[in-house]
N, C-alpha and C positions, 0 to 999 in steps of 0.2 A: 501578440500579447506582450505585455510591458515586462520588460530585465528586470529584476530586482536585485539587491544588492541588501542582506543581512547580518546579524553580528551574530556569529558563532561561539563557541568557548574557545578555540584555537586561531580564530581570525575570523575575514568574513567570507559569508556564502554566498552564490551563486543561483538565482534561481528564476523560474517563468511564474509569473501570478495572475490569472482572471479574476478579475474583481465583479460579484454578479451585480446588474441592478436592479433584484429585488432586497426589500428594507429584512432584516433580519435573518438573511439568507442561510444556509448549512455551510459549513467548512466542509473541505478534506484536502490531506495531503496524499502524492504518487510518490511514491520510494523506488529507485532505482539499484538494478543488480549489480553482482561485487565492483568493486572499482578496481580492482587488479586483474579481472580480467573483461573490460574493455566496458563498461556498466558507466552510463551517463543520466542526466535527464530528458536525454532526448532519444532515449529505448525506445525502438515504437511500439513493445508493449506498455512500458511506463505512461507514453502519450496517448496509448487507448484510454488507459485508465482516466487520466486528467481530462480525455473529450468526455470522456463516460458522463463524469461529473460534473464539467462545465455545464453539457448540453441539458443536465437536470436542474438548473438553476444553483448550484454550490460557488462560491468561491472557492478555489481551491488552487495549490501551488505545487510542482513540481521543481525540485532542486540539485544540486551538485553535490552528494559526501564532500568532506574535506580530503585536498587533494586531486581533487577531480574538474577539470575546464580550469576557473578561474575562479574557484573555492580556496581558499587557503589552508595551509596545517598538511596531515600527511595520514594516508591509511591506519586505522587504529583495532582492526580487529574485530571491529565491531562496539567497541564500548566506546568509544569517538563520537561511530556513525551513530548510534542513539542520543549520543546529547546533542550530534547537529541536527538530529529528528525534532527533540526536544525544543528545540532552539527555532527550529521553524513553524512548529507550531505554538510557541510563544509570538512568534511573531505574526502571526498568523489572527492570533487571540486577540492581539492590539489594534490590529485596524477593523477587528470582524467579534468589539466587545458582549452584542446582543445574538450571537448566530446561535440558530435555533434545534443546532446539530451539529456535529464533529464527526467526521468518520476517517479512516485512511486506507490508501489503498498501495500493494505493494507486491512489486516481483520477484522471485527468487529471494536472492538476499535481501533485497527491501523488505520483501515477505516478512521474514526473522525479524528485521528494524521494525519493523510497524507492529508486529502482533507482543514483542518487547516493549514499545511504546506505550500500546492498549492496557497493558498493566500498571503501567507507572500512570496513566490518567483515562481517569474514571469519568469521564467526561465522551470520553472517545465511544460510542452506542454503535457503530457499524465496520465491518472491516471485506475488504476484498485480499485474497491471497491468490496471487497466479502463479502456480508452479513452485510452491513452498520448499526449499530443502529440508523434508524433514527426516528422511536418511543422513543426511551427511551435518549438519546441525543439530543442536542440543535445544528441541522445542519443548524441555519437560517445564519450563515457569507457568506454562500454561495450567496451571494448578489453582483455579479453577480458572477457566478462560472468561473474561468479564463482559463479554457480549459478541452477541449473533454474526456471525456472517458468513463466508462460501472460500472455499478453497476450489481452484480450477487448476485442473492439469494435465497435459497430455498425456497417451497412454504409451506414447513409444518414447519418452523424455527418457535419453540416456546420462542426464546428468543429474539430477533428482528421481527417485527411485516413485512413481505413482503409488504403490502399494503402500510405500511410508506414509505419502500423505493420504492417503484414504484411510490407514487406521489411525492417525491423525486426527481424520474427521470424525470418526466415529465413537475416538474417545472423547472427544469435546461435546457431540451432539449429545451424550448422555445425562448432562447436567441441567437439574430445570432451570427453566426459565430462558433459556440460551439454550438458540438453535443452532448449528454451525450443517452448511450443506457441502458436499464433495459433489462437483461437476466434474465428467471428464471428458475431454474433445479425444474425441480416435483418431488413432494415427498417430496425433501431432507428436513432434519433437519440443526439445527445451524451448528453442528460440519461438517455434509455431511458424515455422520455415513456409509451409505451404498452408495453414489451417488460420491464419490469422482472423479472418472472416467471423470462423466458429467461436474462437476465443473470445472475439469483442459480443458476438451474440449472446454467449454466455453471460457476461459482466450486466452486459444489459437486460438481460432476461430475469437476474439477480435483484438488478436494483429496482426496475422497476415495480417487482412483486414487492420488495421490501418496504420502498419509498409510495406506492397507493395503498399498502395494508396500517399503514403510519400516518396516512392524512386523515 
């Protein structure tokens, strides 16, 4: 899949792009977990997410926070990593002016980038969250959450707390109109050390209810 090379607010990013060829195809971006501790775009949960979506016809990009490979700038806490979110899905918008959907998809701390993202743009109609910190992270912007999608998380994850993000889930699912679902794979751990199988099932099992209830 072809390198790309984008213009950030702090320099430029780093990233992988499938371009679909269908005419008006769906976007989505894959957000990768923290960069301070070892968090790339080439997580291979990040990369399930991005088969997830190529193999449904999306274009869609996975990239580098600043900081991170051959991204430029440096860790910002988070309030960086959103405007390089930002900043790729601008860029994203420019070669993909007619797409007929947006959605993003995100791990752990990507999680937090993207479902931050979904609020700053109203455009964005679907979301995937694997493994949300919503223990150890401040997910209260989600006030109202602006559209449908699935939190996934193992039950033995000792670095995000599962019961966070299932009342997570259940405070968002209460809002009409917006569905938010809590999947959870057993066993697994943060990383999905031995469960990875289940977790991509999951994603898919997600999207494809979503994306044939929408055609």
């Amino acid at each position: 899949m072809p390198e790309v090379i984008f213009n950030g607010t702090e320099g430029r990013l780093e990233g992988r792009y499938h371009h679909s060829k269908q005419a008006n195809a769906p976007i989505a971006l894959a957000l990768h977990p923290h960069p301070l501790h070892g968090g790339t775009m080439n997580n291979r949960v990040v990369f399930s997410l991005f088969h997830a979506f190529q193999k449904r016809g999306f274009s869609v990009l996975r990239f580098n926070f600043r900081g991170v490979g051959r991204s430029q700038g440096r860790f910002d806490n988070g309030l960086g990593e959103l405007n390089d979110a930002a900043s790729a899905l601008d860029w994203m918008q420019t070669i993909n002016p007619n797409a007929s959907a947006c959605w993003i998809g995100g791990y752990s701390f990507g999680a937090w980038i993207g479902m931050q993202l979904m609020m700053r743009r109203p455009e964005i109609g679907g979301f995937l969250a694997v493994a949300p910190p919503a223990g150890n992270l401040d997910f209260s912007f989600l006030a109202p959450c602006p559209a449908s999608g699935v939190l996934i998380h193992g039950t033995k994850d000792d670095v995000a707390q599962a019961s966070a993000a299932q009342k997570l889930a259940q405070k968002l699912t209460n809002q009409k109109s917006v569905h938010v679902e809590y999947r959870e794979v057993p066993d697994a751990d943060h990383l999905f050390t031995n469960h990875m199988p289940q977790m991509v099932e999951a994603i898919n099992e997600y999207l494809d209810k979503r994306l044939t209830s929408e055609d």
